[in-house]
MIDO-161840 format. One line per 2 residues: number of its first residue (from 1); their letters; for each residue x, y, z of C-alpha. Coordinates in steps of 0.02 Angstrom, whole numbers. Layout:
N
NUM	a	X/Y/Z | ... $
//
This chain:
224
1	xx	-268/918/191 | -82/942/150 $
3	xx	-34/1046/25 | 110/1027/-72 $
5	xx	215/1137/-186 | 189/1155/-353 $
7	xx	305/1143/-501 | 305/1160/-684 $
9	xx	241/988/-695 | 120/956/-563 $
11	xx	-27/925/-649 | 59/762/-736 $
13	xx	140/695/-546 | 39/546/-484 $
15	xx	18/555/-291 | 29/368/-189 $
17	xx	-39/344/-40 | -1/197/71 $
19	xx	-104/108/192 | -19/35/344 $
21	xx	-24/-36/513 | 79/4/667 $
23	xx	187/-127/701 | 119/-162/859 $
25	xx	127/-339/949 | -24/-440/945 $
27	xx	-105/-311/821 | 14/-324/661 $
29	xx	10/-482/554 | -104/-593/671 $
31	xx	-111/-721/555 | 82/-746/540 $
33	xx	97/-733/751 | 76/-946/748 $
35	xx	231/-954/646 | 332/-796/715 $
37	xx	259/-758/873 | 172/-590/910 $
39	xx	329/-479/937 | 394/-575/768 $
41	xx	258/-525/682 | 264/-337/726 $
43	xx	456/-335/655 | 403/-412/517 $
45	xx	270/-250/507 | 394/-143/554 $
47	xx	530/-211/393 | 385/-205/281 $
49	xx	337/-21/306 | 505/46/323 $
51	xx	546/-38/145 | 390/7/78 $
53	xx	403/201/123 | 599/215/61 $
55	xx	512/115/-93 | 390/252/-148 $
57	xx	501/379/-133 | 638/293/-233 $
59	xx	488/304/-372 | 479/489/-351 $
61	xx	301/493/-460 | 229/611/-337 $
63	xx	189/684/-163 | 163/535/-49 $
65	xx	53/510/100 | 53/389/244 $
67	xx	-133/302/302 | -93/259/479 $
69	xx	-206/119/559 | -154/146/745 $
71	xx	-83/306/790 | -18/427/673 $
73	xx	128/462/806 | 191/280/837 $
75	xx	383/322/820 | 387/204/665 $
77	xx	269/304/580 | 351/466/621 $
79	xx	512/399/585 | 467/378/423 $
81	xx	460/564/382 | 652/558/391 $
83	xx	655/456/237 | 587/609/128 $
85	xx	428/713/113 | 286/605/188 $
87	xx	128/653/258 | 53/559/392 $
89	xx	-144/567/437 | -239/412/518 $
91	xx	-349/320/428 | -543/341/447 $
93	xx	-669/216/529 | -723/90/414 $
95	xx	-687/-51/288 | -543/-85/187 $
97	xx	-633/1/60 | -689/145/152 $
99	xx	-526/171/183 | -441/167/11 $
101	xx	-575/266/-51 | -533/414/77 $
103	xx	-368/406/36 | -395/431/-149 $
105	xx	-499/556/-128 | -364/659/-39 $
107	xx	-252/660/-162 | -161/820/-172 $
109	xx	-140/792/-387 | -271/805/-519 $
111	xx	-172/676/-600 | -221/530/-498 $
113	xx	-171/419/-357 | -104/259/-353 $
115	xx	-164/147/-164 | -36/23/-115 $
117	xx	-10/-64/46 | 135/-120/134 $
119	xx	125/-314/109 | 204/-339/-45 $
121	xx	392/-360/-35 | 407/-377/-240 $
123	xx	325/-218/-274 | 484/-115/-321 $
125	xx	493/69/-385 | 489/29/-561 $
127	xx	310/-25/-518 | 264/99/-462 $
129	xx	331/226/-608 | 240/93/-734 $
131	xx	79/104/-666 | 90/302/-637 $
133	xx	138/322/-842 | -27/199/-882 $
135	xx	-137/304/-762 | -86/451/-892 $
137	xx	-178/351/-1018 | -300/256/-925 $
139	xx	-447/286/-814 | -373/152/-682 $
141	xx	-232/35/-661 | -212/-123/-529 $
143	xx	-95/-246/-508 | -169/-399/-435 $
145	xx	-100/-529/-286 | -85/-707/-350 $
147	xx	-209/-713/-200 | -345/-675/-293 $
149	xx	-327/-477/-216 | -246/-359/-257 $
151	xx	-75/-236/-210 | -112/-77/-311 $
153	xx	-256/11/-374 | -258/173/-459 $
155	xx	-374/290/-524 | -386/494/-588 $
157	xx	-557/511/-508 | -604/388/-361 $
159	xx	-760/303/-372 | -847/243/-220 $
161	xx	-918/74/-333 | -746/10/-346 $
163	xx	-732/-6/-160 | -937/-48/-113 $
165	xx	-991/-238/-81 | -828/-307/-117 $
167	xx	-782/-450/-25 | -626/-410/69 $
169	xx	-474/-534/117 | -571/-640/-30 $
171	xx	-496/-730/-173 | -642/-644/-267 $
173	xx	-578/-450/-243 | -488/-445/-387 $
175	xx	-620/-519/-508 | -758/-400/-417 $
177	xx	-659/-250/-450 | -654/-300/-632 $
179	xx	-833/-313/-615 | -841/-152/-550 $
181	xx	-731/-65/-645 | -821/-124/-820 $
183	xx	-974/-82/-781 | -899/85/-742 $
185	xx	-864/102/-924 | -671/128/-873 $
187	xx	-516/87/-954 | -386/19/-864 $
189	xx	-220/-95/-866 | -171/-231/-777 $
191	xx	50/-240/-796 | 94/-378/-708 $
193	xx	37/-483/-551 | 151/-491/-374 $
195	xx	119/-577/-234 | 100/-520/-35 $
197	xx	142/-593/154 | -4/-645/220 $
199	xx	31/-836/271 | 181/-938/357 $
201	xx	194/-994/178 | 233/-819/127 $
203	xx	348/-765/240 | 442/-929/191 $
205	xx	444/-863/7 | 508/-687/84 $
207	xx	658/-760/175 | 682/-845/3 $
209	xx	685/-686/-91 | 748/-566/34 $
211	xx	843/-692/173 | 902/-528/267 $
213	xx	713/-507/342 | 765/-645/482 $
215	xx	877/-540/561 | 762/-405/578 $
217	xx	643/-522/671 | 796/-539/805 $
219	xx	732/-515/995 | 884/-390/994 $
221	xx	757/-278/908 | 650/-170/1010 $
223	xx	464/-143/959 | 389/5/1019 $
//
């Protein structure tokens, strides 16, 4: 595991990891490739990682690392680095949940983690700062997808029932984690709900709200 320096304030920094897919064709966004075609698709991958990265570190709540589905040296992945101090490792075999779990479990900070993914084009960096000041106070934090999912989860100590015999890509994630997370006995906040790309629908709302993403979908664009 990476280690990272530590200052006069470690113990209180809040360390985010971020799960994400190469943007590969064909393998990034499948459900949006009807609408954008596969090579579409992995731009649009490509957009929402790169904004997501420069995102968290705008936040600056902690050490960040990167959870690479694919390969951890995909030149998108590595070219994230130059944004700022990000670690890259690959993620493990498994689940969503298997996933998320590893990767807050590997937080370098006794403080906490916060999990976020790279689908949600409102999350912005005072998000991410809100929910890292209510993990001070709070054994968890989320922020839940008008989906029915969610886009954040944090926690100071992972547990592996949040992330067991949840029904993933569900409308009912978000109201199993509560489940989970009272019968836990934990306290936690919920600030505010966003909403993610997952549907042509979406991506309709994210040329709305950000209408420079369709020229980052140009053919001019080379995918690796």
């Amino acid at each position: 595991m990476a280690m990272f320096p530590a200052g006069p304030d470690f113990s209180g920094r809040i360390g985010v990891a971020i799960l994400a897919r190469a943007p590969v064709p064909g393998e990034a966004k499948t459900r949006l490739i009807p609408a954008l075609g596969a090579e579409g698709a992995a731009r649009l991958q490509r957009w929402l990682l790169l904004r997501t990265v420069a995102m968290a570190l705008a936040a600056d709540v902690g050490p960040m690392s990167l959870w690479c589905a694919g390969d951890p040296n995909h030149p998108d992945f590595v070219h994230c680095r130059t944004f700022g101090s990000v670690t890259l490792h690959r993620q493990p075999d498994g689940d969503l949940g298997t996933r998320m779990l590893t990767a807050a479990r590997q937080s370098p900070t006794p403080a906490g983690t916060l999990v976020i993914g790279t689908d949600c084009p409102a999350m912005r960096s005072a998000h991410l700062q809100q929910a890292a000041r209510l993990l001070r106070d709070h054994d968890a934090v989320t922020v839940p997808a008008e989906d029915g999912g969610y886009v954040l989860i944090g926690m100071k100590t992972p547990s592996t029932d949040l992330f067991t015999g949840i029904e993933w890509g569900s409308e009912r994630v978000m109201v199993q984690t509560r489940q989970r997370l009272a019968a836990l006995g934990w306290r936690w906040s919920e600030p505010i709900t966003l909403w993610d790309v997952d549907h042509p629908e979406d991506f309709e709302r994210l040329a709305a709200f950000c209408p420079e993403v369709r020229d980052n979908l140009s053919p001019n664009l080379e995918i690796a």
